[in-house]
Structures are given as structure tokens and as C-alpha cells.
VEXKELUM-481659 format. One line per 10 residues: for each residue x, y, z of C-alpha. Coordinates in steps of 0.05 Angstrom, whole numbers, padded with zeros to 5 digits. Example, Ala and Ser with C-alpha at 12.3 -4.5 7.8 and 13.67 -1.06 7.14 Angstrom:
BEGIN
00246 -00090 00156 ~ 00273 -00021 00143 $
END
This chain:
BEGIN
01336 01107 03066 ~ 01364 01072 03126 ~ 01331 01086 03197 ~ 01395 01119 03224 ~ 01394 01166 03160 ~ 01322 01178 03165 ~ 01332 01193 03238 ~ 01389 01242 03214 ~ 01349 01281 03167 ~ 01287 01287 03212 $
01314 01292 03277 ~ 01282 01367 03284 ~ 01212 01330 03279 ~ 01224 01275 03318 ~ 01242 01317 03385 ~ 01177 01355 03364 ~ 01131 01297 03361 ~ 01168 01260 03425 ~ 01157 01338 03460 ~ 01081 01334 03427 $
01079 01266 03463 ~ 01101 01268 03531 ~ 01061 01347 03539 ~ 00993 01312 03510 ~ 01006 01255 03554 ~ 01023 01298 03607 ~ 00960 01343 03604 ~ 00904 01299 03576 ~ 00914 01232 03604 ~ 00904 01211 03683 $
00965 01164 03672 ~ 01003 01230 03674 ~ 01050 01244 03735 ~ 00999 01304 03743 ~ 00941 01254 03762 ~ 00939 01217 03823 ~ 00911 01159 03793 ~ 00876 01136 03733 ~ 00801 01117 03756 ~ 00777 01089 03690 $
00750 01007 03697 ~ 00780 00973 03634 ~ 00851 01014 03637 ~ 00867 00983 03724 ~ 00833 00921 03697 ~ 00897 00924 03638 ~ 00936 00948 03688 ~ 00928 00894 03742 ~ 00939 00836 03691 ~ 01004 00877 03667 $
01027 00875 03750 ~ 00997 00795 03761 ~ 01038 00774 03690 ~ 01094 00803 03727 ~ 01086 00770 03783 ~ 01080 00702 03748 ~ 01006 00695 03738 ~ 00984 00672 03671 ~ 00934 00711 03637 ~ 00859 00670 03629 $
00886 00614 03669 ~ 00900 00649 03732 ~ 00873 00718 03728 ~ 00820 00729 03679 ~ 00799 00787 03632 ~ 00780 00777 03553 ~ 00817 00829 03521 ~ 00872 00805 03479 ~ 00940 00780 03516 ~ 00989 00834 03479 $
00953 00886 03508 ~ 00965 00854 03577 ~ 01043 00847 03559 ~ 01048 00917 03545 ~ 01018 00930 03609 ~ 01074 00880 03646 ~ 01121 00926 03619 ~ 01090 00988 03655 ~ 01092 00958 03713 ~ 01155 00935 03713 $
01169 01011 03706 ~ 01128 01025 03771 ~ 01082 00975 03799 ~ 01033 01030 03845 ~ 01021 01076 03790 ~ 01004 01095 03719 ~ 01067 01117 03702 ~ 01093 01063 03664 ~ 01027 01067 03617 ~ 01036 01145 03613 $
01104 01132 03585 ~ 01077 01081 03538 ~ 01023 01138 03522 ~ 01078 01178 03509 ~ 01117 01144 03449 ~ 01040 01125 03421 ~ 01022 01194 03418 ~ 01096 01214 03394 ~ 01091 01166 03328 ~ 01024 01185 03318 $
01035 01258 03311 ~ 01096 01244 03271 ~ 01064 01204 03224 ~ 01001 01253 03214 ~ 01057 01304 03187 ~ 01081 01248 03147 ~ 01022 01241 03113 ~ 01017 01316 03116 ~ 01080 01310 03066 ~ 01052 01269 03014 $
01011 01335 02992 ~ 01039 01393 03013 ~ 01106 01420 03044 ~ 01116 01413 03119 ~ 01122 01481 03139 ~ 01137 01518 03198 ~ 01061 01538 03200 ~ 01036 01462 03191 ~ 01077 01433 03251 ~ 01058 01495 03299 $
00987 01476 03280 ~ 00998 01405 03289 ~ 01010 01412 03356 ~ 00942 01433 03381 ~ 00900 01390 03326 ~ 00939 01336 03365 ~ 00916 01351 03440 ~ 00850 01369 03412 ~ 00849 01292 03386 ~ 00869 01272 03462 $
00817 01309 03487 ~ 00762 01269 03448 ~ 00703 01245 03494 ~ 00728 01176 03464 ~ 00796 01183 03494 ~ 00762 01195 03565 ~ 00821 01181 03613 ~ 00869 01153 03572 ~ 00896 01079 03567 ~ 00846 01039 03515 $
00858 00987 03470 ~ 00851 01032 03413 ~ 00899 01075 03429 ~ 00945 01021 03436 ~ 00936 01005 03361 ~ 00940 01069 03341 ~ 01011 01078 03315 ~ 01009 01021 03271 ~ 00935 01052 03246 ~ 00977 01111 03240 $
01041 01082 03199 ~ 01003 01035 03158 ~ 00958 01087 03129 ~ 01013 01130 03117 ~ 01033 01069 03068 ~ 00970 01060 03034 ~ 00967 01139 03017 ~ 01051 01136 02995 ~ 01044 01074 02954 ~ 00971 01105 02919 $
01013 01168 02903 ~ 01080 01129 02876 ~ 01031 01081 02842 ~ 01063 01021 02873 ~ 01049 00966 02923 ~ 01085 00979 02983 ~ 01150 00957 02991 ~ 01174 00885 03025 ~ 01197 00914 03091 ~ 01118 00956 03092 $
01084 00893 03072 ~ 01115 00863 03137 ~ 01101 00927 03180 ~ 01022 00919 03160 ~ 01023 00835 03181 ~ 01065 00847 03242 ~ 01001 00910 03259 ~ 00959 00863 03235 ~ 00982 00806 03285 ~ 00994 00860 03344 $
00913 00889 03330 ~ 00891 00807 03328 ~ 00923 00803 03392 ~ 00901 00861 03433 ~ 00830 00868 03408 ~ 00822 00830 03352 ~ 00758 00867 03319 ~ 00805 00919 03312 ~ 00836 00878 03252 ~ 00785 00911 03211 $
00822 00963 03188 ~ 00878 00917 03168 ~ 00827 00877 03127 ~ 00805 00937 03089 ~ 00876 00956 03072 ~ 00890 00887 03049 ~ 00822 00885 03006 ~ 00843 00957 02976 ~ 00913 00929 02959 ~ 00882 00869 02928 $
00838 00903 02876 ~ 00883 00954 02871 ~ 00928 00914 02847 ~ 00891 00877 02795 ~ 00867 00934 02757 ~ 00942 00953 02754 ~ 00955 00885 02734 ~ 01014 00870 02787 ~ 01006 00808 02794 ~ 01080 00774 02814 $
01092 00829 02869 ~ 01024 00816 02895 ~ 01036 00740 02900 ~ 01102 00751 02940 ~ 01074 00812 02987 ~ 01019 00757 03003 ~ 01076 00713 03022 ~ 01113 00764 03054 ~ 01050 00782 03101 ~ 01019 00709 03118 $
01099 00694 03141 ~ 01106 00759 03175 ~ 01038 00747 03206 ~ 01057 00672 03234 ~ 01118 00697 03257 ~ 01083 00749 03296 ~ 01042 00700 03336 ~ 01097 00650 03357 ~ 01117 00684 03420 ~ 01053 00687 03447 $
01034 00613 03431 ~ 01105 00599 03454 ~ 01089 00633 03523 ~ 01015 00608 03534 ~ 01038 00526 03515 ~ 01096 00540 03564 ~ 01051 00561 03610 ~ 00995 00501 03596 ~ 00948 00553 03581 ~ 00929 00541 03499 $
00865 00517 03522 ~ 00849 00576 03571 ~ 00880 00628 03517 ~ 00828 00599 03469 ~ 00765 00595 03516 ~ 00777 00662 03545 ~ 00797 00706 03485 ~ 00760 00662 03425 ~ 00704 00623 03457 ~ 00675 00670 03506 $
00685 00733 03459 ~ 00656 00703 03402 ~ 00597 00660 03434 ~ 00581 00689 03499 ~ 00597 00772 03503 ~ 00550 00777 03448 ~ 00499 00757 03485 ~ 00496 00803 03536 ~ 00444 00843 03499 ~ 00406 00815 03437 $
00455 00799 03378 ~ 00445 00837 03317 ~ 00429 00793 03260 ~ 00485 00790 03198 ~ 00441 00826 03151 ~ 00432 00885 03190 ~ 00510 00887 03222 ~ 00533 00939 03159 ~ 00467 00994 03181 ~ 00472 00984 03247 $
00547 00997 03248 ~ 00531 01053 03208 ~ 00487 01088 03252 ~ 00530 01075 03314 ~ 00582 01110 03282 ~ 00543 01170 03274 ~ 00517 01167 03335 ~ 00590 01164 03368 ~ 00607 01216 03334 ~ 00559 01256 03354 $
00602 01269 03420 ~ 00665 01277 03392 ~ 00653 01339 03344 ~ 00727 01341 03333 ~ 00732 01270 03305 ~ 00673 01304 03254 ~ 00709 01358 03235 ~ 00774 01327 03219 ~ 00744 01269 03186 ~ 00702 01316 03138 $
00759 01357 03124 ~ 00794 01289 03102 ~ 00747 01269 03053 ~ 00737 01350 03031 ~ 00811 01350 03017 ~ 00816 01282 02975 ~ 00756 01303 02930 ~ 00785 01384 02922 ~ 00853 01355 02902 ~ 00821 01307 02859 $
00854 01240 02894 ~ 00799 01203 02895 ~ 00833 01134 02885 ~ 00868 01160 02958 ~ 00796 01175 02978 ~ 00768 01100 02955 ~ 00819 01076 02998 ~ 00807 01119 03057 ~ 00734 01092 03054 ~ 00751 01023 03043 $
00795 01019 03114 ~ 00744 01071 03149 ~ 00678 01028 03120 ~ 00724 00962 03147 ~ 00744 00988 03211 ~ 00678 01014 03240 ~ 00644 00952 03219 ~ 00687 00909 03258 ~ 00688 00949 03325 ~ 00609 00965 03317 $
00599 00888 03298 ~ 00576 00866 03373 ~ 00522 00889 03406 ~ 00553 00914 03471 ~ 00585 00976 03440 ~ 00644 01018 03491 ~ 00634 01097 03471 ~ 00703 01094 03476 ~ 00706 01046 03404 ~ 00707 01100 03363 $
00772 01122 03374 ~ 00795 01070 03328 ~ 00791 01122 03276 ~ 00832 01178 03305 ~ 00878 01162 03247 ~ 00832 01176 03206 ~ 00845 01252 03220 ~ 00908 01255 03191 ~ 00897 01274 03128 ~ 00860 01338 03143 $
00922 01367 03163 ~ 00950 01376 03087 ~ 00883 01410 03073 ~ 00888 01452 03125 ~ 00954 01477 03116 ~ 00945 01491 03039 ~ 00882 01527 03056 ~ 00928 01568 03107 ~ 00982 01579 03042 ~ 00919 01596 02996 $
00900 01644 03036 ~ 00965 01677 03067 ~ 00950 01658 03130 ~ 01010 01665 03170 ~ 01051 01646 03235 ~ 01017 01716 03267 ~ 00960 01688 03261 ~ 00974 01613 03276 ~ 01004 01620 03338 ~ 00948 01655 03377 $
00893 01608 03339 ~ 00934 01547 03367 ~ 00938 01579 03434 ~ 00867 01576 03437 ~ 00848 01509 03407 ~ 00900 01483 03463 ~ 00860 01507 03518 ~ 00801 01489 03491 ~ 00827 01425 03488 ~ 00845 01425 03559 $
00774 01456 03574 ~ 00740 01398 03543 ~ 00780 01338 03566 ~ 00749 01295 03621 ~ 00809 01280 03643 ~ 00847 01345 03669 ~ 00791 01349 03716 ~ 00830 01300 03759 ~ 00898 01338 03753 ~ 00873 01383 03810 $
00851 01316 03854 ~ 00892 01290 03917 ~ 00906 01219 03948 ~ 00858 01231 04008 ~ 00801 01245 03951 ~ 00811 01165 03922 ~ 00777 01113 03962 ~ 00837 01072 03927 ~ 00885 01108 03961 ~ 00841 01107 04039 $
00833 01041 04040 ~ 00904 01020 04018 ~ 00924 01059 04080 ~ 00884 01015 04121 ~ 00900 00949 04094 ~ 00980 00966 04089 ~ 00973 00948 04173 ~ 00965 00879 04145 ~ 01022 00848 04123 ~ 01009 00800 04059 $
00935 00812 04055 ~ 00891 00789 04004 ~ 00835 00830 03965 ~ 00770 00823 03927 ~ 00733 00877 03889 ~ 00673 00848 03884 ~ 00609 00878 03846 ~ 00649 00923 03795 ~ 00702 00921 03755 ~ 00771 00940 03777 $
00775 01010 03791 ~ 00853 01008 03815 ~ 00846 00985 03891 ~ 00898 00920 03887 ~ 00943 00970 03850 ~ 00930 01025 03907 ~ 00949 00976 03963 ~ 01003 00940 03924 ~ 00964 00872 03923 ~ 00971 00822 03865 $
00894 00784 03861 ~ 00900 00724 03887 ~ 00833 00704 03853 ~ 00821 00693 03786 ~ 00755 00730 03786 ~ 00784 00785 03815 ~ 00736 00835 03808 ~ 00657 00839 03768 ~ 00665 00848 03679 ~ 00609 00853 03630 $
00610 00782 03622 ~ 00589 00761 03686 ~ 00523 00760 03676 ~ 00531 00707 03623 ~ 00593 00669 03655 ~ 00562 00632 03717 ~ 00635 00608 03738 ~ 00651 00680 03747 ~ 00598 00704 03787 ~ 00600 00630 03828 $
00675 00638 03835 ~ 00669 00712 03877 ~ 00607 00681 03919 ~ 00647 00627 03947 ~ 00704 00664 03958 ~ 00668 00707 04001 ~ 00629 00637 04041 ~ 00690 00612 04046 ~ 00737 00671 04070 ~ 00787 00663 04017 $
00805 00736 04025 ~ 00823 00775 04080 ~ 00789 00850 04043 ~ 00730 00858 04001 ~ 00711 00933 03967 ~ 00642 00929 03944 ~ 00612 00998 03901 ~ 00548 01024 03911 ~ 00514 00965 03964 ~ 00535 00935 04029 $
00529 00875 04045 ~ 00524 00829 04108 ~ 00558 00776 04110 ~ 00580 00715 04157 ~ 00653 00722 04180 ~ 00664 00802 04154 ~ 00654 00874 04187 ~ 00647 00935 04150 ~ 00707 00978 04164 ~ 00706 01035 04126 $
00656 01072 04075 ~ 00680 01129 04027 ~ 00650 01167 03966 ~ 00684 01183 03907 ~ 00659 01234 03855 ~ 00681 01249 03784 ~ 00660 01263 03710 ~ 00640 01203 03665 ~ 00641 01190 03594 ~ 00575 01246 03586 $
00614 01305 03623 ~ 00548 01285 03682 ~ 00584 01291 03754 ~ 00567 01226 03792 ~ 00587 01194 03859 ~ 00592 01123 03889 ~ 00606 01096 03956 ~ 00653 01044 03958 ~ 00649 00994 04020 ~ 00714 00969 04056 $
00697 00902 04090 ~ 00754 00859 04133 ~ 00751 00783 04149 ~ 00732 00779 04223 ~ 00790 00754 04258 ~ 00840 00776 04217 $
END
């Protein structure tokens, strides 16, 4: 089936899902036009290397941060969409969330009819999946990945049930996910690995061997081919070497010593237990996830159940591989809900459970979806609440000005004030206690008066050639639901 004819014959769910996506991007993310501003770390550190690539800086050799460089593109093109706000990302959140719930009723499919019942209940299973502690305030790496998570598991479950190996055009979906989840965050690959392991033996104890040799084909060109543009960009740019160091090097050598290193015979039981642990605060990822497995064993698909383990086992095993561990990680198996939704829906049909009944049962899993989400809390917030948003009003009196946030990472105050960093250390990341260059870099910034603004969170400072100009608290909800404040510091170059 052609996409146009695909598009033709599901056209009813694809204004559902792109509805699903721009209301649970709307209500559960502080990208949304709701929120005044998203005050999560990592997603203005994304966010500011989207608006510097935009405004010609190179990623690693000018600006530095050690995600992966396609996630910064993807940012670029937010904020070429608006260069002050979130709303580029929340449209990007959008279309994520919009494939994502499409595809869960896709896999839906593969067991059991798509009914009016199943896509009414899809709707709040979705926003309850959005309001996962994991998800916090929206704009992660691993959401990022998720649609290809999404479309390539859908494959794996449709090629299990035709008894096939997925088709040419699928093999080159999974390398080209494969590529974008190597260059975003490239532990995310995991899951990609496990699918390609499953495939493997899967296909030797079916003894298809000539269609495995050309899918392999298929996926190491499809894979290559993925990569040139970014190589292409970063040797343009004279920035292999920086690309390497920054993303490779540091990652691989240095991050994981920012805390002991787990040792390679205890990676598979540690990741274990940090999975569980995770879990622990995202009940909903629990449920779903159980339900998964309950419904592959009760329908008796267990060779759909080996796989499912084989890309969960992979995936959590990469992400939990380091010993710095982000709670947010574990969202790298929200796909990994999917599959409940077929159970749920024949236990539904089993048991004559009907729309009557749906409708008021997804009423109330939506609001308690909104009731648990960390961030709605900042739908009722205003400008005058965000330090961000104070201090940009002071600094707009001076034309061209330059900016350093300097003992935290970036919490949104260059994108606030409309300034592009002009260092490449523009603000403190987990690193920096291991990178000296870093932490040098901000010092002598600072001794030499590079910038004309410094924020500083949580300690003043005095310092030769700046006055303090302006102190403000901020308080909101972290990861844990705890209420905490800070005091951010507004200092000005003396002179200036």
C-alpha cells in the first residue's frame, strides 16, 4: 500500500492521533503555548544549541554540550519557528506524540479490531503516558526517539505474526532509527541492537538465509547513508575532530567518571535494579508494561513476547550502562506500553464492557493524568514569576549584551533575553567537574570581563569589575513532586 493510499484509508485516525498530539502536548508539556516557559536544565540547554546552530555556531566547537548533534538540529528547527520560546519544540512534541499514539493502535491491530471503544480509551492511556514522572516537563532525548521506538516495534510484532522478515523499505526505516538514535543519544541504540539480534536468530531457526544477507545490506547502506549529512556538515565546518572529542571521547572516557564506574560484570544487575527502581515512580509505566507481557503469554505469542524481552532487556541495559543515571532514562521504554492496549480492549470485548462505561472511566484517567503531571503545575505560572523573564527585562536596556550562566546549567535565561552565548562554556554540565577546560574557561571569562551579565543560582559572588543588580527566587516542583526554591543572582560588568 502506497503512503497516499494508506493516508486515504486511515485518514479518520490520523486527525485523531494529530488531535491526541497537539491536546497532550498542549496539557502535559511546558513547551505548550499554555506554559510560560519550559524551566527544565537539559531541554534550554537543547534549546540554546538549536538557537546558536541557527545563528551559525557549530555545535562542540563553538558552543559545547555532549548530547548527540541531531538532537541539536531538531532543536535549530524550533527555533527557527520562534527563537524566545518553546513553541517550536511543542510543535515538534506534537507530531512525536501524534505517531506515537498512532502507532500504539497499530500495534493494537495486529490482535484485535480497532474499535470505537479502543481509540476512545487510547486517548487517556496516552496522556497518562505524558504524565509519567519520567516525562517531567517535556523535551528529552528519549522522547525524541520515540516514534521510531514506536514504528520499529510495530515491525518486529507485524513481521513475527506474518512470519516474515520485514520488508526492504522496514529494514531501511530500522537503520535510518538506528542512525537518528546513534546520533541523538547514542546508548539509546540499544533497542535497535536487540531488534537486530532478535531478527538474526530469528531468522536462522527459520532458515532465511538470502533475505537476511540482503536486509543486512540493505541496513549497513541505509545506516551510512544516514550519517553523511552530519559528517558532511561537521568537516564543512572543520569540526570532525571536536564532533569526536565532545560526543565520543568525553562520553565514553570522562562522563563515566563522574561517580565510580560500574565494572562490566556487574553492568547487566545493576541495570536491572535501576530499572526497577525507576519504575518505582512511574506506576503507570508498571502497569502497562505488565499488562504487555500478561497479554503475550494469555494469547499464547510468546515468540512476540521473546522479542519484546530481547529489545526491552537491550534497551535498559544500554541507557542504565553509565553510572550517572537521569530519572528521566526510563522513558526510553514508553513504547514498550503499546501492546497493552490490545489486551485491554479484548478484555473490554470479553467482558461487554461498553462505550457507557468507557467514556466516563477515560474522563477520569485524563484528569488524573493532569493531576499527576509535574508539569501543568506551571500552566497557571506568569512571566513576572521567571527570574528568566526579570532579568531579560533588565538586560533588553543593553543593546547587544553578552551573558554567562555560570554555576548551573542552562535554565533558559539567553533564550529569555534573546542572547546567543557568546562562550563556549556557556553555562555549568555534569561534566565539569571532570573537564578542567570547562570550569577554567567560565573563571576567566569572568577575570577577564568577557561578558557584560552573569546569573549565578543559589551563591553570590564578589567579584572584581561586577555589581550585583538584581536577586530573585524561583519556586517549582522537581522530578520527586518536593516544592523547592533557588535564588538566582543577576550581576552587570561595572562600567557597562
Amino acid at each position: 500500500m502506497t503512503i497516499i493510499s494508506n493516508i486515504k484509508a486511515n485518514w479518520k485516525r490520523i486527525i485523531l492521533s494529530l488531535g491526541v498530539g497537539l491536546i497532550t502536548g498542549l496539557i502535559f508539556s511546558a513547551c505548550s503555548p499554555l506554559c510560560v516557559f519550559n524551566p527544565w536544565d537539559d531541554a534550554n540547554c537543547f534549546l540554546t544549541l538549536g538557537r546558536g546552530i541557527a545563528n551559525g555556531l557549530v555545535p562542540y566547537r563553538d558552543i559545547y554540550e555532549q548530547k548527540g548533534p541531531l538532537l541539536y538540529f531538531i532543536h535549530a528547527l524550533a527555533a527557527l519557528i520562534s527563537s524566545k520560546t518553546f513553541l517550536g519544540v511543542y510543535f515538534i512534541q506534537a507530531i512525536i506524540c501524534a505517531i506515537a499514539h498512532y502507532y500504539s493502535i497499530k500495534i493494537a491491530s495486529l490482535y484485535t479490531q480497532v474499535t470505537g471503544r479502543l481509540l476512545i480509551l487510547s486517548v487517556p492511556l496516552t496522556m497518562l503516558l505524558y504524565s509519567a514522572n519520567a516525562y517531567y516537563y517535556g523535551d528529552s532525548a528519549e522522547e525524541m526517539i520515540l516514534p521510531f521506538f514506536a514504528i520499529t516495534l510495530y515491525i518486529v510484532l507485524k513481521s513475527i505474526k506474518e512470519e516474515s522478515l520485514p520488508s526492504i523499505s522496514e529494514t531501511a526505516f530500522i537503520a535510518v532509527g538506528t542512525a537518528c538514535a546513534f546520533w541523538i543519544k547514542y546508548t539509546l541504540c540499544g533497542f535497535f541492537l536487540g531488534t537486530v539480534i532478535f531478527f538474526l536468530i530469528y531468522s536462522i531457526r527459520k532458515k532465511i538465509f538470502k533475505k537476511l544477507a540482503k536486509l543486512i545490506l540493505v541496513f549497513v547502506i541505509a545506516f551510512v547513508l544516514s550519517a553523511i549529512p552530519i559528517l558532511i556538515y561537521f568537516a564543512a565546518n572543520h569540526a570532525l575532530g571536536d564532533l569526536f572529542t565532545a560526543y565520543f571521547y568525553n562520553n565514553i572516557f570522562l562522563y563515566k567518571n563522574v561517580e565510580d564506574a560500574i565494572p562490566l560484570t556487574g553492568a547487566i544487575p545493576y541495570a536491572l535494579i535501576i530499572t526497577v527502581l525507576k519504575l518505582i515512580n512511574n506506576p503507570y509505566l508498571i502497569v502497562m508494561l505488565l499488562l504487555s507481557v500478561i497479554f503475550f503469554i494469555a494469547k499464547k505469542r510468546f515468540t512476540e513476547l521473546a522479542a519484546y524481552m530481547t529489545l526491552f532487556f537491550f534497551t535498559i541495559v544500554f541507557i542504565f550502562q553509565g553510572s550517572f543515571i537521569g530519572f528521566y532514562y526510563i522513558f526510553a521504554v514508553a513504547s514498550f506500553t503499546f501492546p497493552a492496549l490490545a489486551g485491554i480492549e479484548l478484555f473490554c470485548s470479553r467482558f461487554r464492557i461498553n462505550k457507557a462505561v468507557i467514556i466516563p472511566v477515560s474522563a477520569v484517567l485524563a484528569v488524573v493524568a493532569f493531576v499527576f503531571s509535574i508539569a501543568t503545575s506551571n500552566i497557571s505560572k506568569k512571566k513576572t514569576d521567571y527570574p528568566q523573564f526579570v532579568f531579560a527585562e533588565f538586560i533588553k536596556d543593553y543593546p547587544d549584551a553578552t551573558l554567562l550562566e555560570y554555576d548551573f546549567m542552562d535554565q533558559g535565561f539567553y533564550t529569555a533575553a534573546g542572547i546567543i552565548p557568546s562562550e563556549k562554556y556557556f553555562c555549568s554540565l555534569n561534566i565539569d567537574s571532570i573537564l578542567d577546560e570547562a570550569r577554567i574557561a567560565k573563571e576567566d571569562a569572568v577575570r577577564n570581563q568577557r561578558v557584560d551579565f552573569i546569573v549565578t543560582r543559589n551563591h553570590a559572588y564578589d567579584w572584581n569589575g561586577y555589581e550585583l543588580v538584581n536577586t530573585m527566587n524561583y519556586t517549582g516542583k522537581d522530578f520527586n513532586y518536593n516544592i523547592g526554591t533557588d535564588t538566582y543572582y543577576l550581576y552587570k560588568r561595572a562600567g557597562l
